[in-house]
N, C-alpha and C positions, 0 to 999 in steps of 0.2 A: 534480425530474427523475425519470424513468422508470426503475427502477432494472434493469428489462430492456437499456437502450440506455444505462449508465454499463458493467455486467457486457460487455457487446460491446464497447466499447471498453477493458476494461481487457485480454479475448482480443485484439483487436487491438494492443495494443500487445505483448503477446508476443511477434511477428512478427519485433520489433525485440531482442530477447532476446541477447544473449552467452552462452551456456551453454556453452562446449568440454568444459569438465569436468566436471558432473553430468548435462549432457542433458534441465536439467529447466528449460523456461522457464515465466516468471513476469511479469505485466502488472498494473499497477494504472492506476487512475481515480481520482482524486482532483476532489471538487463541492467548487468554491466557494461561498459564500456568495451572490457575485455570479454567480453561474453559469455561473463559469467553469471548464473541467476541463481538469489537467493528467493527462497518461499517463505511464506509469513503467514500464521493465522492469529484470530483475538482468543485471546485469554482471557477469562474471566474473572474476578474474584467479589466474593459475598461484598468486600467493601465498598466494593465502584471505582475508586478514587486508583487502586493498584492493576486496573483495568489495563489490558494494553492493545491495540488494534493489529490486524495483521501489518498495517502497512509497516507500522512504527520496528513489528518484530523483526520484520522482514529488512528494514533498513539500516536498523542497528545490528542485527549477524551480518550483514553484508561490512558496517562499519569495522566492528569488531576483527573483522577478517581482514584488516586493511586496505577496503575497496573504497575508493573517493571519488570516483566517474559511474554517473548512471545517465540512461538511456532511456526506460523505460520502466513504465511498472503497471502491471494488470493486476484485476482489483473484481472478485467473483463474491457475491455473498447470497444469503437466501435463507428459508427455513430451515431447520434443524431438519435431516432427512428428507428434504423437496429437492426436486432434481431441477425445480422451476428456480431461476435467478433472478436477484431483482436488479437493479441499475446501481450500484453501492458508491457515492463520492464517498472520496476522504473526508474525515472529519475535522475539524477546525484547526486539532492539537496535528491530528496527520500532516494537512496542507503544512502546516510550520514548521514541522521538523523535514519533509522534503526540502521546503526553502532552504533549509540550513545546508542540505546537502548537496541540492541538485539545481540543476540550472532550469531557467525559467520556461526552457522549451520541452524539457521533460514531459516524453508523449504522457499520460494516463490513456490508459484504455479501461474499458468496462468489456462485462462478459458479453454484450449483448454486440459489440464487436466497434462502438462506437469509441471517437477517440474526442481528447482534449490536451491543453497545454498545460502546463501547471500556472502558467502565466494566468490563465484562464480561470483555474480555480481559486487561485490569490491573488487577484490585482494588484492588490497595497502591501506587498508584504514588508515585515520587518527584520530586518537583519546587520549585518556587523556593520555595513554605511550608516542603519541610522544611528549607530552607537558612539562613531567617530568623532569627537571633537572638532 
């Protein structure tokens, strides 16, 4: 897939964004394997803590749906109403639950058209090896 028209639909799904309290929405795209994409934005809520990021939404309806292969995932965020985007990483809880599901060469891409690996984003990550006896 065209990582021009995954980065557009991960702005479009901003659209759908809950932000009351930071103002700052966020949209991800998440490529299957089978080429399928789901879209994700963050959600907000007064607590903090029941907060959910787009990637996370985005990779749990992908889960949900019984999709266990991904590929990719674009990652668009910015001001509430700004057409201007910023460079959005995942954030710390995001990177972890990719690790759970996705393999370490898992492109990210940003809006601004730049890519990285997921390897890149988590170096040390922790997962069902380190758990193993």
């Amino acid at each position: 897939m065209d990582h021009d028209k995954l980065i557009a639909l991960a702005e479009q799904a901003r659209s759908n964004s809950y932000a009351v309290y930071s103002d700052f929405t966020v949209g991800a795209a998440l490529l299957c394997s089978d080429g399928s994409i789901y879209m994700g934005c963050n959600i907000e809520n007064a607590s903090f803590t029941p907060t959910c990021c787009a990637e996370r939404v985005a990779i749990f309806s992908a889960i949900a749906d019984g999709k266990r292969e991904f590929c990719a995932i674009a990652v668009a965020g910015g001001k509430k109403g700004s057409s201007s985007l910023n460079k959005c990483y995942p954030c710390g809880v995001c990177r972890q639950v990719l690790s759970e599901f996705c393999d370490e060469r898992l492109e990210v891409i940003f809006s601004d058209g730049t890519k990285t690996s997921l390897s890149e984003l988590l170096p040390f990550s922790f997962g069902l090896n380190n758990m193993q006896k």
